[in-house]
C-alpha positions in Angstrom: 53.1 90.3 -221.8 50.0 91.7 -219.7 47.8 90.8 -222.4 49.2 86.9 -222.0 48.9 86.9 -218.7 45.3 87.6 -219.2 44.8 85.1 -221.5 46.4 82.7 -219.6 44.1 83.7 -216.7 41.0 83.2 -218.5 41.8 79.8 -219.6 42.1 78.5 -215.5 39.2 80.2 -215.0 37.2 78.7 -217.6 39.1 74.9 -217.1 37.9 75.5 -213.6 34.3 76.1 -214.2 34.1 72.7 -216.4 36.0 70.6 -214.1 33.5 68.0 -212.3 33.8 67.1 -208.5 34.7 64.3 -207.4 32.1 61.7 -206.2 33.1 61.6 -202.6 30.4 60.1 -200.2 30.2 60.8 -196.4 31.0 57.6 -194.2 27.2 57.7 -192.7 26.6 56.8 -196.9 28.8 54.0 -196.6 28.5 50.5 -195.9 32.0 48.6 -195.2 32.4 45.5 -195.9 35.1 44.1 -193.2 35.1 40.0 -194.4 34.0 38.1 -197.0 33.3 34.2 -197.6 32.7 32.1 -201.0 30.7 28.8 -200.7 29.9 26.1 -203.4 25.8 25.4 -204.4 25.3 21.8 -203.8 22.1 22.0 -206.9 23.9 24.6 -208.6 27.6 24.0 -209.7 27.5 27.0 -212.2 27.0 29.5 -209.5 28.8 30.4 -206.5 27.3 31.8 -202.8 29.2 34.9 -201.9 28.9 36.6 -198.5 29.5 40.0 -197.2 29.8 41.0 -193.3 29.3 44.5 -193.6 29.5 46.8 -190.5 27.0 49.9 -189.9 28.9 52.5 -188.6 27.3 53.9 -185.5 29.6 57.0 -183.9 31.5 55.9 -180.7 33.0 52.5 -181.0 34.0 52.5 -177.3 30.0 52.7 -176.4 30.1 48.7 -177.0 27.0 49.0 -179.4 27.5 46.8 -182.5 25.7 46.8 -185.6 26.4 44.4 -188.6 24.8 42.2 -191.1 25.4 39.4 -193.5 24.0 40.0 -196.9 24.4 36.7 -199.6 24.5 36.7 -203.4 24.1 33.9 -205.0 26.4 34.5 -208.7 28.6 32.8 -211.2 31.6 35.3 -210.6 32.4 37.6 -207.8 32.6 40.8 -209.7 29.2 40.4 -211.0 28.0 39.3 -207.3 29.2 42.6 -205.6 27.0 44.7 -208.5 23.8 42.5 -207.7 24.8 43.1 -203.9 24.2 47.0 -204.3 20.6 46.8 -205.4 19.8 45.1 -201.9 21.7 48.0 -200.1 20.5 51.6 -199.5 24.0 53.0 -199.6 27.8 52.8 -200.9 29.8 49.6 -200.6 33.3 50.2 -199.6 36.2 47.3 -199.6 38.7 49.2 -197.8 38.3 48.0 -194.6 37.8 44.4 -196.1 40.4 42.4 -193.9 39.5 38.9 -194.0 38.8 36.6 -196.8 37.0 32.8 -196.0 36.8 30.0 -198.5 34.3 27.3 -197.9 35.8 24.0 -197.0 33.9 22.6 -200.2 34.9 25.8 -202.5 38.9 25.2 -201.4 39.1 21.3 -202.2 38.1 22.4 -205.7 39.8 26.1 -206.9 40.4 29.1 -205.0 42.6 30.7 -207.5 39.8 32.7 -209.4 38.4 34.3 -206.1 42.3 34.9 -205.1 43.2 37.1 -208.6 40.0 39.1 -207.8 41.2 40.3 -204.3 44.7 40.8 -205.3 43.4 43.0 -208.7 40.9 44.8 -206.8 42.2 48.2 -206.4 40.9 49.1 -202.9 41.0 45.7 -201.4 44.0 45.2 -199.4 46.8 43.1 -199.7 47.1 42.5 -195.9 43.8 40.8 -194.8 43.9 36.9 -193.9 42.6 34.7 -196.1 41.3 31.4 -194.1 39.6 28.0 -194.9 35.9 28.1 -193.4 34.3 24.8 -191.9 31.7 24.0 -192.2 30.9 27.4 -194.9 32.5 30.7 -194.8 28.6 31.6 -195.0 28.5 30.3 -190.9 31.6 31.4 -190.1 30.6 35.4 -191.1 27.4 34.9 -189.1 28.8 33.8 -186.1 29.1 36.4 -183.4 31.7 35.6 -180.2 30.1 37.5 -176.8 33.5 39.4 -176.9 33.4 40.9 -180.0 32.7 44.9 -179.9 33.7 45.6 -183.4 32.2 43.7 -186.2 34.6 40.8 -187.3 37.2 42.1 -184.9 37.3 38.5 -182.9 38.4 36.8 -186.1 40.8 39.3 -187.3 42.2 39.6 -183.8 43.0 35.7 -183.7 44.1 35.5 -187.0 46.2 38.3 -187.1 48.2 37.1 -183.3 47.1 40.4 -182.1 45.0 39.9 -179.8 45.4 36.2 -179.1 49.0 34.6 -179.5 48.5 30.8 -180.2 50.5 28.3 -181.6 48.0 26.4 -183.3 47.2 29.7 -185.5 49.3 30.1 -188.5 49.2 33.8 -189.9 48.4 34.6 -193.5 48.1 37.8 -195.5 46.6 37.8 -198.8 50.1 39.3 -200.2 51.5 36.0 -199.1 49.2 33.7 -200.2 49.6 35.1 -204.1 53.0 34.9 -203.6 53.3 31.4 -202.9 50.7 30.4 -205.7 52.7 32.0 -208.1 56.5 30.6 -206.5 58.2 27.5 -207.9 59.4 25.5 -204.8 56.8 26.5 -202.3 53.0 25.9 -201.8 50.4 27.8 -200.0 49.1 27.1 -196.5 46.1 28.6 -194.8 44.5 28.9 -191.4 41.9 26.9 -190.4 38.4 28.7 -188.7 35.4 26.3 -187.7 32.5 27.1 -185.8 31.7 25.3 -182.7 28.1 26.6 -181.4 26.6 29.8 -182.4 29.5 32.0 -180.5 32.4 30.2 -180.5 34.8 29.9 -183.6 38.0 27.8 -182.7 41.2 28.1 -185.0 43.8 25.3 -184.0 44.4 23.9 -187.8 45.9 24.8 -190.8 45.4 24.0 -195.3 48.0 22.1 -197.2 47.5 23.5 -200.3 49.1 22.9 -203.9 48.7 26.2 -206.5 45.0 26.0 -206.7 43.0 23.9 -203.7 43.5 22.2 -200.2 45.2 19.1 -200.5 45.4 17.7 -196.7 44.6 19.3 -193.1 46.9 19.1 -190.3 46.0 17.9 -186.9 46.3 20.5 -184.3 49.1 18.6 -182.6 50.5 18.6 -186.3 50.0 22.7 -186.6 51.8 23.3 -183.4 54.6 21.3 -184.9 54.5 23.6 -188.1 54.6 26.6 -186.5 57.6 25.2 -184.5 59.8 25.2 -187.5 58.2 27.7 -189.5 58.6 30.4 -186.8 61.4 31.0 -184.4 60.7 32.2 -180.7 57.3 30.5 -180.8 55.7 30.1 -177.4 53.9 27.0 -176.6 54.3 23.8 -174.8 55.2 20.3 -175.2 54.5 17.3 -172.9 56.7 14.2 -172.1 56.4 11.4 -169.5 58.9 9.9 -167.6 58.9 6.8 -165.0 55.0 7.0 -165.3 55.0 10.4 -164.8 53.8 13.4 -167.1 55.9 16.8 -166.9 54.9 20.0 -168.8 57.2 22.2 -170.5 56.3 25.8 -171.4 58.5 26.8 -174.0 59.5 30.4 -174.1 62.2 30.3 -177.0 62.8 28.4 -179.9 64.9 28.3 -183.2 64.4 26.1 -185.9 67.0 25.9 -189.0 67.7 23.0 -192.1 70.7 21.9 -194.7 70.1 20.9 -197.4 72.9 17.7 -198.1 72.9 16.8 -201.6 76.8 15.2 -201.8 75.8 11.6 -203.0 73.2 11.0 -205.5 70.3 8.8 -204.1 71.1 9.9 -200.3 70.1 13.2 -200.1 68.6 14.1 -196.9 67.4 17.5 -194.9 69.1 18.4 -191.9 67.1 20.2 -189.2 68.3 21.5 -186.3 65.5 22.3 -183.0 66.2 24.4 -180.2 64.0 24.9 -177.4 64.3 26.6 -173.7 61.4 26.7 -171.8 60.8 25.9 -167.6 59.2 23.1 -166.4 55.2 24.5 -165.7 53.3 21.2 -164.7 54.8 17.3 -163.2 52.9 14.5 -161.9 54.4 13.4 -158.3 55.6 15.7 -155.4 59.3 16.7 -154.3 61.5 18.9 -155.9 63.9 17.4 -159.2 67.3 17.0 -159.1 69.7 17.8 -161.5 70.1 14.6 -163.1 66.1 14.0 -163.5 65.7 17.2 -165.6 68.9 16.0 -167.9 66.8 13.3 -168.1 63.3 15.0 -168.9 65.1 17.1 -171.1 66.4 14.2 -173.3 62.5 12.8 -173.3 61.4 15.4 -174.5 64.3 16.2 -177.6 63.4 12.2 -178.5 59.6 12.9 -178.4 59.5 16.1 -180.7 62.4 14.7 -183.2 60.1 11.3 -183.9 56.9 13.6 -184.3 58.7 16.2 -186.0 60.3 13.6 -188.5 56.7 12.1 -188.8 55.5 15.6 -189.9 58.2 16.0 -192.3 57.1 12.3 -194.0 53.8 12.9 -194.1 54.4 16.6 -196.0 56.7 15.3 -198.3 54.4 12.5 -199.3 51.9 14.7 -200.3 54.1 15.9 -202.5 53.4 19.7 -201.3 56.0 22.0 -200.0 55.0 24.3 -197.5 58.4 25.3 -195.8 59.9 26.1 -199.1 62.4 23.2 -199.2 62.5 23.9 -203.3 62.9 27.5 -203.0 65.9 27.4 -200.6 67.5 24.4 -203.0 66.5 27.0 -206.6 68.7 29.7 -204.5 71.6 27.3 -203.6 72.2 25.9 -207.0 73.1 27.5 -210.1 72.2 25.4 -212.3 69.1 27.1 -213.7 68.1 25.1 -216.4 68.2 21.8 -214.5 67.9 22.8 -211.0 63.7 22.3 -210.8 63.5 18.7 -212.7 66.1 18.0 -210.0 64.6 18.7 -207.2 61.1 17.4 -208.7 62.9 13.9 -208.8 64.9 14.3 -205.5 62.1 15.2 -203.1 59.9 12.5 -203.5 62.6 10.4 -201.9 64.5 12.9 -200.0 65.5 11.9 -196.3 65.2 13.9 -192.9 67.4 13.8 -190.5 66.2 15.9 -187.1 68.0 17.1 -184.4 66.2 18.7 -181.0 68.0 20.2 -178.1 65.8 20.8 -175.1 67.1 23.0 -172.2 65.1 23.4 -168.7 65.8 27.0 -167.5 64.2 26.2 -164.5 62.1 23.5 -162.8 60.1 25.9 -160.9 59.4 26.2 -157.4 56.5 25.6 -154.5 55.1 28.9 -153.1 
């Protein structure tokens, strides 16, 4: 038994001796790359222009002292981009702390789908960055550098995360979410919309219609608040209506947004959303203080003004023939007929009806101080 023992204790201590270490590198022998953009060649449609914002670490974050560069590779795939990258660089690329992804405006009206499989195979790339479309190049949009940013891409993560900035004209997007819908029958991607206005200021107040592979049609921001209004409950925002001449302001505090799906009589089938909002009056035209019967009445101006632009929405989407709110989806998981249910709904939504209904309530019609 000793003599085992023995043996046994040799073998570790000869396994041990052969056994190689792993390749770990210290973070000043790091460069992270935090965001990256994909842009179409105009003179070269075989290759693609990749670009990496990397940021240099530099100790104490708080000291306001950023450091960060743009390196870009032109290449006709991205894997074979990011190996050419590292003979420009002194030191080890790390994806990690990769949180945003932009496609050029250009690049997603053609196919985004090969650039997509690459982030989502990618080992240490994570699921939960934001993918975005770029205008007028994800190239500009990396470059750009807001007057408020500490951290290197921290502005645009912070908007298009809602963390720092709450908007409704910003639709959030993971990268998770974006594969998911690609791959779903009975929804279609969407995407946040980033364009660069000046050399520090990027403004995000749009969002991508997308079918499974490229951008289809862009929304209005008036159009994206509307989205987000039934795509998200409790969304704060506002909403404007004008009565006798006069324009009153409604911030909106609370909303809920739900649909039926009313298939009964074949030929008449028709979505029924219901809207509700509560808000208080922030902003009127005129002086004096409203009575109880003029706010009925501004609420009722302002349910008629968002169910005829809400309806309008709904048109236009469903004329594209895309399906962003996952009207499909909802009718797969209500029907049991599996082996018919998607040629159904392929023939019934082209002609399928809306029917919206938006309740307004004034909490308050505020006060003079």
């Amino acid at each position: 038994m000793k003599l085992l023992r023995r043996i046994l204790a040799a073998l570790l201590c000869s396994s041990l001796l052969v056994t190689t270490g792993c390749e770990f590198r210290d973070i000043d022998l790091r460069l992270f790359v935090v965001a990256m953009g994909v842009d179409l060649i105009k003179d070269q449609p075989d290759m693609l222009r990749f670009s990496f914002k990397m940021e240099i670490p530099t100790g104490d974050p708080k000291s306001g002292e950023e450091k960060s560069m743009v390196i870009t590779q032109d290449s006709s795939t991205v894997a074979k981009a990011v190996r050419e990258l590292k003979s420009k660089v002194d030191k080890e690329l790390d994806f990690g702390h990769c949180k945003g992804m932009m496609y050029g405006e250009a690049y997603a009206r053609k196919n985004i789908r090969g650039i997509q499989d690459w982030t989502v195979r990618r080992r240490d790339m994570q699921l939960l960055m934001y993918p975005a479309v770029a205008i007028p190049t994800a190239e500009a949009v990396l470059k750009t550098q807001p007057p408020t940013e500490r951290i290197a891409g921290t502005s645009l993560f912070l908007a298009l995360s809602e963390d720092g900035t709450e908007s409704p004209y910003i639709i959030k997007t993971y990268s998770f979410d974006l594969a998911r819908r690609i791959s779903e029958e009975g929804m279609d991607p969407i995407l946040p919309v980033v364009e660069v206005q000046g050399e520090t200021l990027m403004n995000i107040n749009r969002m991508a219609l997308m079918n499974k592979e490229k951008v289809k049609d862009i929304l209005s921001p008036e159009e994206t608040k509307l989205f987000n209004l039934l795509y998200h409950n409790n969304l704060r925002s506002d909403f404007s209506t004008k009565l006798d001449g006069n324009l009153f302001e409604i911030n909106v505090t609370s909303t809920r947004a739900g649909y039926n799906i009313k298939t009964l009589e074949a030929g008449k089938e028709r979505i029924q959303y219901k809207v509700r909002l509560e808000g208080i009056l922030e902003e009127k035209e005129g002086g004096g203080q409203l009575t109880q019967g003029e706010v009925k009445e501004i609420e009722k101006a302002l349910s008629k003004n968002i169910t005829d632009d809400v309806t309008k929405l709904l048109v236009k989407i469903r004329n594209t023939g895309l399906d962003p709110l996952g009207f499909g989806l909802r009718y797969y998981g209500t029907h049991w007929n599996n082996e018919t249910e998607v040629k159904q709904w392929k023939e019934m939504y082209p002609r399928i009806q809306f029917l919206v209904d938006v309740h307004t309530k004034i909490r308050s019609s505020g006060y003079n101080r």
